[in-house]
MIDRENKE-882271 format. One record per residue: x, y, z of N, C-alpha, C in turn; residue number from 1. Coordinates in steps of 0.001 Angstrom, whole numbers, plus 500000, padded with zeros to 6 digits. Layout:
% MIDRENKE-882271
<pt><n_c1>X</n_c1><n_c2>Y</n_c2><n_c3>Z</n_c3><ca_c1>X</ca_c1><ca_c2>Y</ca_c2><ca_c3>Z</ca_c3><c_c1>X</c_c1><c_c2>Y</c_c2><c_c3>Z</c_c3><k>NUM</k></pt>
...
This chain:
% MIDRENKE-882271
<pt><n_c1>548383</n_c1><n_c2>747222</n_c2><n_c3>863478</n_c3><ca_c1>548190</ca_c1><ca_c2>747293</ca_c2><ca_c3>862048</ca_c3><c_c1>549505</c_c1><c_c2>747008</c_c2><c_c3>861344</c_c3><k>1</k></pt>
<pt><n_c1>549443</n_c1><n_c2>745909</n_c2><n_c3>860209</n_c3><ca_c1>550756</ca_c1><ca_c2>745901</ca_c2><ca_c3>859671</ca_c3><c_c1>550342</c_c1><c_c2>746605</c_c2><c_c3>858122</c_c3><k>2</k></pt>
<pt><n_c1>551555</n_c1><n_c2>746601</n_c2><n_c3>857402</n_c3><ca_c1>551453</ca_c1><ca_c2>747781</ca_c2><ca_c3>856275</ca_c3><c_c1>551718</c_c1><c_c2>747018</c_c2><c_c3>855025</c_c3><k>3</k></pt>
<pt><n_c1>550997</n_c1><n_c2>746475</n_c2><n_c3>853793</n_c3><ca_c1>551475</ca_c1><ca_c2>746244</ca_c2><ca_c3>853112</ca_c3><c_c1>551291</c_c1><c_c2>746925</c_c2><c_c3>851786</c_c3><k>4</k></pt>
<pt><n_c1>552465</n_c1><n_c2>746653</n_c2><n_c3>850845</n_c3><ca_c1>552623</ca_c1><ca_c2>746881</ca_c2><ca_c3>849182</ca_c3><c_c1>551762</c_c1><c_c2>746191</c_c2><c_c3>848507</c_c3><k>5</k></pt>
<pt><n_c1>550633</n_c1><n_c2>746916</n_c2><n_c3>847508</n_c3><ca_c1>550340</ca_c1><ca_c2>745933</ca_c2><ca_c3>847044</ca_c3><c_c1>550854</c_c1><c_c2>746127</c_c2><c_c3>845542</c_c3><k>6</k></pt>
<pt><n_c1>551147</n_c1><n_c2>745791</n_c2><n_c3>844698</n_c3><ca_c1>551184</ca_c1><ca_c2>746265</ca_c2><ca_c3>843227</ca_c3><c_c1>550311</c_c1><c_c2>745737</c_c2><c_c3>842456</c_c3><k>7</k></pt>
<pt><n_c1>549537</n_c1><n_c2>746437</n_c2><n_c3>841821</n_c3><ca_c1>548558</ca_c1><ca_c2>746002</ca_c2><ca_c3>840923</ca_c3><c_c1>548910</c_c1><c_c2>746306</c_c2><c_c3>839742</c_c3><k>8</k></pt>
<pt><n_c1>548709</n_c1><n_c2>745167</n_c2><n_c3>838587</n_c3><ca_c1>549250</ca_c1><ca_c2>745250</ca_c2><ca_c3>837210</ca_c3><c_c1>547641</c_c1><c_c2>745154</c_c2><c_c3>836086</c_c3><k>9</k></pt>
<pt><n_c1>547465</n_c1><n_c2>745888</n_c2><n_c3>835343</n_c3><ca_c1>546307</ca_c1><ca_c2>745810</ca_c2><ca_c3>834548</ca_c3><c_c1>546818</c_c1><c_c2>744619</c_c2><c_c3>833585</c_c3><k>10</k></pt>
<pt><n_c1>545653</n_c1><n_c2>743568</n_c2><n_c3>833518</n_c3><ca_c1>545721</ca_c1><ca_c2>742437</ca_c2><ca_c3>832894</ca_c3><c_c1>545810</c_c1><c_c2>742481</c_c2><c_c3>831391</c_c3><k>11</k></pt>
<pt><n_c1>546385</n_c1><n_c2>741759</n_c2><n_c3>831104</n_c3><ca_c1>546273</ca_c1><ca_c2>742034</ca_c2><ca_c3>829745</ca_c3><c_c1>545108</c_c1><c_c2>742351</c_c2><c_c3>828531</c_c3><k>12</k></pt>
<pt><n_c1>545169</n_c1><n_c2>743096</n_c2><n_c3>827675</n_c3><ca_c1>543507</ca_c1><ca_c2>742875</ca_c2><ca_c3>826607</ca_c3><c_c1>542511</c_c1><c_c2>743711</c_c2><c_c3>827465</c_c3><k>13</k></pt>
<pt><n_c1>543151</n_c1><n_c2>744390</n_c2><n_c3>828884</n_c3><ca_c1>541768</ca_c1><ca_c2>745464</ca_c2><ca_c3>829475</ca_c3><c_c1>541674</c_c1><c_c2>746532</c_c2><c_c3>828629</c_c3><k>14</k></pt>
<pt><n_c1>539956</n_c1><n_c2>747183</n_c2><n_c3>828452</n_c3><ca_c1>539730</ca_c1><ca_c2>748124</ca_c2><ca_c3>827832</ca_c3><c_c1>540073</c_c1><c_c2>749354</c_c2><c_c3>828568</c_c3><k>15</k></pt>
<pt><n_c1>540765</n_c1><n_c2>750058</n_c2><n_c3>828721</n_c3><ca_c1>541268</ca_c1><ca_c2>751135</ca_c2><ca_c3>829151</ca_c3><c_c1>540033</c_c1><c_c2>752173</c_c2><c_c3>829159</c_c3><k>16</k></pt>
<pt><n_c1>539702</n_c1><n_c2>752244</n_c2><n_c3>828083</n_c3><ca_c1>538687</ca_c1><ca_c2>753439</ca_c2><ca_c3>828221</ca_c3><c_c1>537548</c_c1><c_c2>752670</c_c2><c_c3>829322</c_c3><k>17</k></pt>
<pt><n_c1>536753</n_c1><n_c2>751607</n_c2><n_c3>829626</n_c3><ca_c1>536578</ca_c1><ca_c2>750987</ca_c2><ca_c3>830869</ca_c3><c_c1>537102</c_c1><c_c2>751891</c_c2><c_c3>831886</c_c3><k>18</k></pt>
<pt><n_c1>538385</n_c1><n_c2>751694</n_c2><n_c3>832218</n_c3><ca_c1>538998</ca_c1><ca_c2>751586</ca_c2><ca_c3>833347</ca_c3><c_c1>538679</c_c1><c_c2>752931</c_c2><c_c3>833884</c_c3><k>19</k></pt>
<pt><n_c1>539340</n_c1><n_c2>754218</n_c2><n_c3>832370</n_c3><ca_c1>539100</ca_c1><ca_c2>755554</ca_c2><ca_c3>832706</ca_c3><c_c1>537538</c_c1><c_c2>756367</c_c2><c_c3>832859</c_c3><k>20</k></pt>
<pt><n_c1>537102</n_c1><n_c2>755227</n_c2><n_c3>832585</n_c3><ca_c1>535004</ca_c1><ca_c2>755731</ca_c2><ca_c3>833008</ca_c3><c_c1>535284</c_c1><c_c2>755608</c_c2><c_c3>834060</c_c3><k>21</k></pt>
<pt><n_c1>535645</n_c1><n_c2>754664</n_c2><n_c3>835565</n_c3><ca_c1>535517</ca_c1><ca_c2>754613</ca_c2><ca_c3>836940</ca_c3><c_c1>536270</c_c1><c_c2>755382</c_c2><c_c3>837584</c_c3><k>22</k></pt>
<pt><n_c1>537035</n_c1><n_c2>756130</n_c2><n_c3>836655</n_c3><ca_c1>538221</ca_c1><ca_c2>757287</ca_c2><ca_c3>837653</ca_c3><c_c1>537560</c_c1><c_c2>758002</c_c2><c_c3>838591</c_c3><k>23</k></pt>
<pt><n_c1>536635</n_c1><n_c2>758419</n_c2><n_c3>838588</n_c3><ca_c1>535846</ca_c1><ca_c2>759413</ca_c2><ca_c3>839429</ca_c3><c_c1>535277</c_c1><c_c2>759032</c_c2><c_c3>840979</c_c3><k>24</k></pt>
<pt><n_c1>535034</n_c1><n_c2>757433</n_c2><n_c3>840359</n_c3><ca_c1>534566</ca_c1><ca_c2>756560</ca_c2><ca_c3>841431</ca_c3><c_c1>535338</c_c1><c_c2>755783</c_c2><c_c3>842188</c_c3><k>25</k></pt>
<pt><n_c1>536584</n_c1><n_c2>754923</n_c2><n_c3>841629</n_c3><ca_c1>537847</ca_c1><ca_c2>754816</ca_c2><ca_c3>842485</ca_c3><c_c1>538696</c_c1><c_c2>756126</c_c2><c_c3>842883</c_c3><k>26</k></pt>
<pt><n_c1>538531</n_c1><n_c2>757553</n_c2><n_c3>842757</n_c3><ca_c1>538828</ca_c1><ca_c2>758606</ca_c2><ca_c3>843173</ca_c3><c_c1>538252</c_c1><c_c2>758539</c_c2><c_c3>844758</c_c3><k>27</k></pt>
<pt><n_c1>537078</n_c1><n_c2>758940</n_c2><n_c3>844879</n_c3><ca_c1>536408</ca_c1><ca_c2>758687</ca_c2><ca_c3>845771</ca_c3><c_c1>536851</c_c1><c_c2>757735</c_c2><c_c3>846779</c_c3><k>28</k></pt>
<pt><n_c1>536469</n_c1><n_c2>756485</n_c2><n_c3>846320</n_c3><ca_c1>536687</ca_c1><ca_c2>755299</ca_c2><ca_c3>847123</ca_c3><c_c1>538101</c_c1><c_c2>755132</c_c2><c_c3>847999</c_c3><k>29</k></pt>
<pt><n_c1>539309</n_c1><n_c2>755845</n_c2><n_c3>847267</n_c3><ca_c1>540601</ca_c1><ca_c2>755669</ca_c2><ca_c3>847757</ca_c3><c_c1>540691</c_c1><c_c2>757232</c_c2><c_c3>848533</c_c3><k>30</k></pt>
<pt><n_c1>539846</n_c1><n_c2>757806</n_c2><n_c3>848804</n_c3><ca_c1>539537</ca_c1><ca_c2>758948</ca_c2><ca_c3>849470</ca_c3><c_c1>538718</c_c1><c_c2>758508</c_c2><c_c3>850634</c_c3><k>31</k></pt>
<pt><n_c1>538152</n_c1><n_c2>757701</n_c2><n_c3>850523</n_c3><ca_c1>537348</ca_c1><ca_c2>757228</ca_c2><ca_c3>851511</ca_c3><c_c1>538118</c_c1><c_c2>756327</c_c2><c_c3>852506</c_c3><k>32</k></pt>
<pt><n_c1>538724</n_c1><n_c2>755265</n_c2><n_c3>851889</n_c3><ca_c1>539805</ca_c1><ca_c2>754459</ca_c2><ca_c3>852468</ca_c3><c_c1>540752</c_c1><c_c2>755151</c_c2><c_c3>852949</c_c3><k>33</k></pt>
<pt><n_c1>541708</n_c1><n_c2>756341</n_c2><n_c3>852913</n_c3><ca_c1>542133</ca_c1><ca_c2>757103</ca_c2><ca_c3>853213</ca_c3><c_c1>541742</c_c1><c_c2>757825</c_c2><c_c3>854315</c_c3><k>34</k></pt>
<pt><n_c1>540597</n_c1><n_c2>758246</n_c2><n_c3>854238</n_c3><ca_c1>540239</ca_c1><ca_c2>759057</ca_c2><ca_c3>855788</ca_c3><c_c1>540185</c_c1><c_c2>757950</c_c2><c_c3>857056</c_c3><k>35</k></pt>
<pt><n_c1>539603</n_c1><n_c2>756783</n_c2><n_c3>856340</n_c3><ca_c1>539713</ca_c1><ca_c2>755674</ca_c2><ca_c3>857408</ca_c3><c_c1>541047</c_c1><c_c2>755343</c_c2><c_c3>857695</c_c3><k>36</k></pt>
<pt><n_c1>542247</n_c1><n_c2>755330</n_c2><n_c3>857349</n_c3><ca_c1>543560</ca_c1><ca_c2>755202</ca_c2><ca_c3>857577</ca_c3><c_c1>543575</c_c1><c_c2>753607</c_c2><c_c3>857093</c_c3><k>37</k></pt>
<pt><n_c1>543010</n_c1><n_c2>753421</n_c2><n_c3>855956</n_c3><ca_c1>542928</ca_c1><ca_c2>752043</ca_c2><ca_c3>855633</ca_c3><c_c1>544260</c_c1><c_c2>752213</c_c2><c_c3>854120</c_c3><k>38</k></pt>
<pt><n_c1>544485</n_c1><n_c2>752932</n_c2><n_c3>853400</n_c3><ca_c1>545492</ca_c1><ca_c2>753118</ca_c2><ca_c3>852051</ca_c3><c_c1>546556</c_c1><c_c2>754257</c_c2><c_c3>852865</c_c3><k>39</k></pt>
<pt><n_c1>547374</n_c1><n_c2>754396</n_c2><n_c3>852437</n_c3><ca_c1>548386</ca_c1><ca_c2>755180</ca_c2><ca_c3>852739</ca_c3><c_c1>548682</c_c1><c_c2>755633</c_c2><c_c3>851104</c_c3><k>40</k></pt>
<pt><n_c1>550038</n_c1><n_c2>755592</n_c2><n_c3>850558</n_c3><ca_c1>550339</ca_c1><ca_c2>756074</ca_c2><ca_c3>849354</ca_c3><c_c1>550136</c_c1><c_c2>755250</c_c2><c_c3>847971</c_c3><k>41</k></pt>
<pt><n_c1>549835</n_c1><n_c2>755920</n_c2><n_c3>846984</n_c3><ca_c1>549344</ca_c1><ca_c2>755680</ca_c2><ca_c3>845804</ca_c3><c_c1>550277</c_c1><c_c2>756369</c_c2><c_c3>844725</c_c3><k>42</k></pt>
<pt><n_c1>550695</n_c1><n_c2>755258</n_c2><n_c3>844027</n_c3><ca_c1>551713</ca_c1><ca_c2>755754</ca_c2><ca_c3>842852</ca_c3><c_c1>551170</c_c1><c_c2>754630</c_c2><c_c3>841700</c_c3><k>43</k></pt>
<pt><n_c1>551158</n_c1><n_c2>755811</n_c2><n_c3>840550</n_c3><ca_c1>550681</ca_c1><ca_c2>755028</ca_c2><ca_c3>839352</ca_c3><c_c1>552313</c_c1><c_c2>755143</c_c2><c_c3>838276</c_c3><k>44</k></pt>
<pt><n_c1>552128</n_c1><n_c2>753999</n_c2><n_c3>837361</n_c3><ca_c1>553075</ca_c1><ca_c2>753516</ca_c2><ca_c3>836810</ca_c3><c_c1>552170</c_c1><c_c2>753659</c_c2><c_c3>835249</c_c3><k>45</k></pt>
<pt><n_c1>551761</n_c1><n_c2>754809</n_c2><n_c3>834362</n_c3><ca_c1>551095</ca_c1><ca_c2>754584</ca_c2><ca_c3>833286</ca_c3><c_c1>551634</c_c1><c_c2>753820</c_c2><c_c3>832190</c_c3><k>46</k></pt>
<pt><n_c1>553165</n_c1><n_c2>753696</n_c2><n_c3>831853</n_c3><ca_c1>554032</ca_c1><ca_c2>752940</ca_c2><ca_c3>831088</ca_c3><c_c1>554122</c_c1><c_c2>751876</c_c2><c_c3>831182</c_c3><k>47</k></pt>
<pt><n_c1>553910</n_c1><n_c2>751189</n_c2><n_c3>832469</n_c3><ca_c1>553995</ca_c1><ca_c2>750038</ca_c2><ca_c3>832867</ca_c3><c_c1>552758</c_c1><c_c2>749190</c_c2><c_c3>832906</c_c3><k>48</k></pt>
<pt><n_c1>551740</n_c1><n_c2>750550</n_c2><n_c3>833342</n_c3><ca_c1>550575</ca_c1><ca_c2>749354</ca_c2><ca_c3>833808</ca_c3><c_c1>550014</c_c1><c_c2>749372</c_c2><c_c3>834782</c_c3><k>49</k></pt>
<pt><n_c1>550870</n_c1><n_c2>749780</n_c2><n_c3>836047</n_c3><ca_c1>551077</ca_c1><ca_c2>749474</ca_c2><ca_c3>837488</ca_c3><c_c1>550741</c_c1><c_c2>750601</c_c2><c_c3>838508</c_c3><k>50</k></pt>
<pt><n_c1>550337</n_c1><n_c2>749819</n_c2><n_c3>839397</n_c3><ca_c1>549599</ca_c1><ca_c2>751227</ca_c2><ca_c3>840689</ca_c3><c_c1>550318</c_c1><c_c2>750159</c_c2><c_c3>841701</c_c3><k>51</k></pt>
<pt><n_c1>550863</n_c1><n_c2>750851</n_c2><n_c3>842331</n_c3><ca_c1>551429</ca_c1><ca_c2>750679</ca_c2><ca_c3>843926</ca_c3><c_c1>550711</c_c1><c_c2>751250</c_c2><c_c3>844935</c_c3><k>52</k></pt>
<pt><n_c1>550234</n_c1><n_c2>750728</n_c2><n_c3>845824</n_c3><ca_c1>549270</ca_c1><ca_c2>751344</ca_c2><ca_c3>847176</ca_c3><c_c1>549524</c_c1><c_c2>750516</c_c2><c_c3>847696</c_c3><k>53</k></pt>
<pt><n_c1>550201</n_c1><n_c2>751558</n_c2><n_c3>849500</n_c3><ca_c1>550112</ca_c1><ca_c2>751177</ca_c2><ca_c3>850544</ca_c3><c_c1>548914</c_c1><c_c2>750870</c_c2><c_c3>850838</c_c3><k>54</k></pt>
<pt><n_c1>548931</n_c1><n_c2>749264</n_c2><n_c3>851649</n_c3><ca_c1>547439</ca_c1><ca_c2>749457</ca_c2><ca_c3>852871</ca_c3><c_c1>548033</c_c1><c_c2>748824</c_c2><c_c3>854043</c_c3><k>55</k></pt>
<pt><n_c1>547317</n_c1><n_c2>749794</n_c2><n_c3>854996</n_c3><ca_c1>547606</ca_c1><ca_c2>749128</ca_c2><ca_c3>856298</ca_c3><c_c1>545975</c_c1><c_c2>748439</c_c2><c_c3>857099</c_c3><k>56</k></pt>
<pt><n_c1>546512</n_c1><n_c2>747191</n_c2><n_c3>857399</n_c3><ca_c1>545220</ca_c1><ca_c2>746119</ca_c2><ca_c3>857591</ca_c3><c_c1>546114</c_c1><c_c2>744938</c_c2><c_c3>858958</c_c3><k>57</k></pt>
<pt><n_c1>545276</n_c1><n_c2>744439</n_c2><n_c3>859541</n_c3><ca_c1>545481</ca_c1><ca_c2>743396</ca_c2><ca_c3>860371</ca_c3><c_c1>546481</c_c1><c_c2>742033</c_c2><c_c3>859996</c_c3><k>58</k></pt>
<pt><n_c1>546402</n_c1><n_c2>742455</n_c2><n_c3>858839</n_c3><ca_c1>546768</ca_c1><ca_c2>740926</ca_c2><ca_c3>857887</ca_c3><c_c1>546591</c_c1><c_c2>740885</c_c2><c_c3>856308</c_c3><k>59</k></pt>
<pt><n_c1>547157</n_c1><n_c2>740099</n_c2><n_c3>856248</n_c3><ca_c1>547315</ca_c1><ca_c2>740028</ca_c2><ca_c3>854713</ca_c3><c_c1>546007</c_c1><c_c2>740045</c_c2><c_c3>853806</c_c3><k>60</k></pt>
<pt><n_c1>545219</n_c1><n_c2>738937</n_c2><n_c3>854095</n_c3><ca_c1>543117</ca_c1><ca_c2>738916</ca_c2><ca_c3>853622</ca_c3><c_c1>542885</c_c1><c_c2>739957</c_c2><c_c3>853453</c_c3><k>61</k></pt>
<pt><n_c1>543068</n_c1><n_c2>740497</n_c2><n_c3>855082</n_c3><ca_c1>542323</ca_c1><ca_c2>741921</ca_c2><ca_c3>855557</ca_c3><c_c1>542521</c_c1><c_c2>743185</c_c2><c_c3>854292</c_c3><k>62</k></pt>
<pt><n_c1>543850</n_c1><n_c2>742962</n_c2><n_c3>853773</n_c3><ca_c1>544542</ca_c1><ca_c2>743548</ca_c2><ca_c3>853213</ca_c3><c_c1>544296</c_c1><c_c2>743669</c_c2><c_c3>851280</c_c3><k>63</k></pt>
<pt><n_c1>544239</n_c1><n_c2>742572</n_c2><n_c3>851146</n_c3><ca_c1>543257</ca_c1><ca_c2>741891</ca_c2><ca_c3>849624</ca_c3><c_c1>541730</c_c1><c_c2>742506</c_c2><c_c3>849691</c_c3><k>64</k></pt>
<pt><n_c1>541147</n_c1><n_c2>741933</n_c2><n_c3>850652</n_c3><ca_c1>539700</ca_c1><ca_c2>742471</ca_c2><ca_c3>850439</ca_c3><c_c1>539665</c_c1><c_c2>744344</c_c2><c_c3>850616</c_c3><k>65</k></pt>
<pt><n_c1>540673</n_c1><n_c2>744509</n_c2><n_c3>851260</n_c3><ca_c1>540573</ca_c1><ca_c2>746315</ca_c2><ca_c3>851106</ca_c3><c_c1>540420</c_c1><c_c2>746521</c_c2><c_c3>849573</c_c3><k>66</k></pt>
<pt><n_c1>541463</n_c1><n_c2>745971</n_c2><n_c3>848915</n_c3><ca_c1>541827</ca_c1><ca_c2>746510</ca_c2><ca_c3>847554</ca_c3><c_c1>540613</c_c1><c_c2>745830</c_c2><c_c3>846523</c_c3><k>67</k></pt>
<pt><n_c1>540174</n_c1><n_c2>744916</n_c2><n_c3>846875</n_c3><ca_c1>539351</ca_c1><ca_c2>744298</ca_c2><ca_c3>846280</ca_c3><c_c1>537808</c_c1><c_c2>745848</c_c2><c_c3>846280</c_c3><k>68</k></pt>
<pt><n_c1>537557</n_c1><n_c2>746009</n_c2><n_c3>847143</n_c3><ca_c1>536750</ca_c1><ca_c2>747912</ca_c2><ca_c3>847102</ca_c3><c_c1>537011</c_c1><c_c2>748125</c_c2><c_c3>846008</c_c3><k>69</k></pt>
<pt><n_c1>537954</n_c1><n_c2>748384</n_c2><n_c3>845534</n_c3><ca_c1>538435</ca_c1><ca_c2>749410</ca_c2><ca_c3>844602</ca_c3><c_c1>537985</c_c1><c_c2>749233</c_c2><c_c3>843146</c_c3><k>70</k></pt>
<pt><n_c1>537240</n_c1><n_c2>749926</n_c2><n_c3>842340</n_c3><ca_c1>536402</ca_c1><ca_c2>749906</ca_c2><ca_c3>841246</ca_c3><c_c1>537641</c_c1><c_c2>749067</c_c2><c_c3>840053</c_c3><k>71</k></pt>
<pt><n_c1>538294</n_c1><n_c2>749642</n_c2><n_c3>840442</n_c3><ca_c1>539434</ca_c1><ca_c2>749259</ca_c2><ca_c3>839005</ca_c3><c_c1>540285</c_c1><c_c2>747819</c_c2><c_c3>839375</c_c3><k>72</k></pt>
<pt><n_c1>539586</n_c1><n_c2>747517</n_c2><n_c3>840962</n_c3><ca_c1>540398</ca_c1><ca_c2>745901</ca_c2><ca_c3>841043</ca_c3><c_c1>540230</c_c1><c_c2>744881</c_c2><c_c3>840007</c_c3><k>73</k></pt>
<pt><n_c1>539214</n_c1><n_c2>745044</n_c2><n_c3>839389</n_c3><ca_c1>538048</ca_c1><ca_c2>744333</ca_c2><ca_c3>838399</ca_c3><c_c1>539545</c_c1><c_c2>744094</c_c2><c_c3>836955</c_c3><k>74</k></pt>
<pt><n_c1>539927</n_c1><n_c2>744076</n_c2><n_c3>837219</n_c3><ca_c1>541123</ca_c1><ca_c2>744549</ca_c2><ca_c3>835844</ca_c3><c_c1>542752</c_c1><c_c2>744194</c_c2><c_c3>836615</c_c3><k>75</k></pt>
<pt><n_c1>542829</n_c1><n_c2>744167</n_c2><n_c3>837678</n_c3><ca_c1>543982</ca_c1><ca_c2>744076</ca_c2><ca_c3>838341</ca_c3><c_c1>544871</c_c1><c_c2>742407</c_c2><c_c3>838475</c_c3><k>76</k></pt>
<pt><n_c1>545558</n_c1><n_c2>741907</n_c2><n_c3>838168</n_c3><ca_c1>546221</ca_c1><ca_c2>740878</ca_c2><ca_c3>838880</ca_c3><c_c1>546778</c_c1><c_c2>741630</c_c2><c_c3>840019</c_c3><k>77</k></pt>
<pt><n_c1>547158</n_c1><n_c2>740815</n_c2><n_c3>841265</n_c3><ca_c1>547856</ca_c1><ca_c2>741467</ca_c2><ca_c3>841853</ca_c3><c_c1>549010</c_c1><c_c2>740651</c_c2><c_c3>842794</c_c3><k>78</k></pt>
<pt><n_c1>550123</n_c1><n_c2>741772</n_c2><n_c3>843544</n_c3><ca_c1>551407</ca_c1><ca_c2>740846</ca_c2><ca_c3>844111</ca_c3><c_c1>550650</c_c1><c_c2>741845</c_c2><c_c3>845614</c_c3><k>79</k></pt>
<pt><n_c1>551216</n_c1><n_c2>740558</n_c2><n_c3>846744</n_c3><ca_c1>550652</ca_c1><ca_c2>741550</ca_c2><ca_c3>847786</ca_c3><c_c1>552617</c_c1><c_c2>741654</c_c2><c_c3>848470</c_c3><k>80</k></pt>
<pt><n_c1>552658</n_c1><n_c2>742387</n_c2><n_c3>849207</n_c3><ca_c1>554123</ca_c1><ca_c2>742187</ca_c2><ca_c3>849915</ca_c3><c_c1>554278</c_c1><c_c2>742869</c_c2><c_c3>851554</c_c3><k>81</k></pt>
<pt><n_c1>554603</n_c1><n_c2>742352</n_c2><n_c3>852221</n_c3><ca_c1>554094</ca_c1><ca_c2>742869</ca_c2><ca_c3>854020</ca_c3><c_c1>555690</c_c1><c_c2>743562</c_c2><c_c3>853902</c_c3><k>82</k></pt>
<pt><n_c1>555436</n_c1><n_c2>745457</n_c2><n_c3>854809</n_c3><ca_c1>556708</ca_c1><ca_c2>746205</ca_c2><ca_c3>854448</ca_c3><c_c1>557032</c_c1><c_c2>745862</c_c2><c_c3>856142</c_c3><k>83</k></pt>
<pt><n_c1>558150</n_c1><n_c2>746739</n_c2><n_c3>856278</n_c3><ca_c1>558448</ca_c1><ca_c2>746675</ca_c2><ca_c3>857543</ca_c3><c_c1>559406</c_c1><c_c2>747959</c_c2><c_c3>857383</c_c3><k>84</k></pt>
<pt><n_c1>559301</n_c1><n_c2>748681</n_c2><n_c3>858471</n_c3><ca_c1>560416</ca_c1><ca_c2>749527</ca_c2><ca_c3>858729</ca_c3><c_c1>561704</c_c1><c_c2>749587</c_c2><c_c3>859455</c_c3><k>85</k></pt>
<pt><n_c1>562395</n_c1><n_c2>749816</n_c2><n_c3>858384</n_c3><ca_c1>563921</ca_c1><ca_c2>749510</ca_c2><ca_c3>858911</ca_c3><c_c1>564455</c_c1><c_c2>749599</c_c2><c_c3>860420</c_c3><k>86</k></pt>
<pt><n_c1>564966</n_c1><n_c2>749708</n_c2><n_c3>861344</n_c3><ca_c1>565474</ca_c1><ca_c2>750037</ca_c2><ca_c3>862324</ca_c3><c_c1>566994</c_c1><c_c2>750548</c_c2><c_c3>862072</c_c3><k>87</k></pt>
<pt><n_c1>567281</n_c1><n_c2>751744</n_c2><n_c3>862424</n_c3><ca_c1>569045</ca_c1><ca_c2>752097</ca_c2><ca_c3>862365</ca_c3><c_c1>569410</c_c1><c_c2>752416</c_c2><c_c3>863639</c_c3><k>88</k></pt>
<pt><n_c1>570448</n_c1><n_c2>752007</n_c2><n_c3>864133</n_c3><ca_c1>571138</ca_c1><ca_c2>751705</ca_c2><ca_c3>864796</ca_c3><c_c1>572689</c_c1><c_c2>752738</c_c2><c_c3>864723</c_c3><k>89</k></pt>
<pt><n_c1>572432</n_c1><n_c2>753713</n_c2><n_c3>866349</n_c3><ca_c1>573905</ca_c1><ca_c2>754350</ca_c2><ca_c3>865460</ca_c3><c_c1>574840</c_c1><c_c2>753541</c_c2><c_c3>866645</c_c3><k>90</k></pt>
């Protein structure tokens, strides 16, 4: 499994109150993805716009169509980015 960033930015002109009717239901859903070990961490950016979620998937697609689930993708542009963990060396 590789791990990627995705950042999702709400598009411009979205109705917000929209967005906040599906809270209950992308609640869920990223609860669901979660027990499957499919999302890892979730950080929202309300000033900005922006939700950051880990997913870990086979591949990058694999990785899009996860997030694509998600009730509030419907509103999202998004950047995808593959992480990697550092190695240190003493």
């Amino acid at each position: 499994m590789e791990r990627f960033l995705i950042v999702a930015v709400f598009r411009n002109g979205t109705n917000m109150d929209e967005v906040f009717a599906v809270r209950a239901e992308e609640a869920a859903r990223v609860a669901a993805l979660r027990s499957e070990g499919r999302i890892g961490a979730v950080h929202i950016s309300l000033a900005r716009h922006t939700v950051f979620i880990e997913v870990l998937a086979a591949h990058a697609k694999e990785a899009q169509e996860i997030i694509a689930t998600l009730p509030m993708a419907q509103w999202w542009d998004l950047e995808l980015y593959p992480l990697i963990t550092p190695t240190i060396s003493e």
